[in-house]
Every structure is written in C-alpha cells, then in structure tokens.
C-alpha positions in Angstrom: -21.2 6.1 30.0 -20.4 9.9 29.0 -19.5 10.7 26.0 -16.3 13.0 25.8 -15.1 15.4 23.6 -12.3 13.9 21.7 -9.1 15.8 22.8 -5.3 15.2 21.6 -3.1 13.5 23.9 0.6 12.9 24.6 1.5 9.2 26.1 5.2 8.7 26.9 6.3 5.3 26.7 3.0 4.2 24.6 5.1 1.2 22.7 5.4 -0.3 25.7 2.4 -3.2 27.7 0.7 -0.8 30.1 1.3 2.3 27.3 0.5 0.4 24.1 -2.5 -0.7 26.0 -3.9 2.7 27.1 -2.9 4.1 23.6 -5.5 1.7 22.1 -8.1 2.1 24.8 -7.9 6.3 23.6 -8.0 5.4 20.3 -11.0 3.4 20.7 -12.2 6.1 22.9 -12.4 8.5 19.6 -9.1 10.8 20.6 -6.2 11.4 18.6 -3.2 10.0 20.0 0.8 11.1 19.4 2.8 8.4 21.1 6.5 9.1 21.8 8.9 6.0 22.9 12.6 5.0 22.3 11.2 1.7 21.6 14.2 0.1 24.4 11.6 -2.0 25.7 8.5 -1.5 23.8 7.9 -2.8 20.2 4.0 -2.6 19.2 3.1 0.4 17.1 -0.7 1.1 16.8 -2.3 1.5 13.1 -4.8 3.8 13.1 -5.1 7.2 11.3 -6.2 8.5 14.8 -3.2 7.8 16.1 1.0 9.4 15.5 4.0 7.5 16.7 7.7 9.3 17.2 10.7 7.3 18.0 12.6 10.0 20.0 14.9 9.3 22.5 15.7 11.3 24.8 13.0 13.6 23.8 11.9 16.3 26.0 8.0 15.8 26.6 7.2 19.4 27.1 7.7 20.5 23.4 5.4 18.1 21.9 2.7 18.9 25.2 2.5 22.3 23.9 0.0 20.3 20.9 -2.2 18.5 22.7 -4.5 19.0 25.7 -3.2 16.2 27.9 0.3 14.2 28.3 0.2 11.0 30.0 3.0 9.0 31.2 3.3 5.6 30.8 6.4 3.0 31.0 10.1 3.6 31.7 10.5 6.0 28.5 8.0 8.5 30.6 9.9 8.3 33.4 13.0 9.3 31.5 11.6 12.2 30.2 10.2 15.4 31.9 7.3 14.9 33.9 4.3 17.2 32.4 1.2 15.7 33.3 -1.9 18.1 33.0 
C-alpha cells in the first residue's frame, strides 16, 4: 500500500452508517477529519483528536471547503447541502 500525505478533509453527513464509517477509515488512514451533520439520522460521533465534528444544519458546505483539501459527501445531510466535491 502507498502511503499518503495526510490531507484535511470535509465529509457531509459523517454521523451517519456509510459517513461515520468512512470518517473512521480517514482517521485511521492518518488525516484530519472535520465532519458536518444535522445529526436527523445519524447519531455516532468519532473521538479522536484527529478528528472535528459540527452540528450544522443547513450549513453550506462550501465555507468550510475553503479549509481543507477535499470535501466528501456522504449520507442524506450531503445531499442537502451544496455539492463541492474536489
């Protein structure tokens, strides 16, 4: 396996399964993670110092993007917000 450069990503929807579940695996991976939900479906909350959770709904994803070098989408709170995938 390659190693990567650890990088700081965005995940929408990352309190939710398939979000919560990718904001572990990048975690584990050695990135920093900011996850943004509205928690109306999801409910686990990673604990680890590499990680940032924001309960915003309604947020726009494109202000936070502007920090980090990727934004991922994941679960219906993604959906709901603006669509910036790099």
């Amino acid at each position: 396996m390659v190693a990567m450069k650890p990088e700081r990503i965005l995940v929408t929807g990352g309190a939710e399964f398939l979000g919560s579940h990718l904001c572990e695996r990048l975690v584990a991976d050695g990135h920093n993670v900011i996850c943004i939900d509205d928690l109306f479906t999801g409910r686990r909350v990673l604990d680890s110092h590499n990680f940032e959770f924001s309960h915003s709904p309604g947020l726009d994803a494109t202000t936070t993007h502007s920090q980090c070098s990727t934004a991922l989408v994941a679960g219906s709170s993604g959906a709901r917000s603006n669509r910036t995938v790099r």
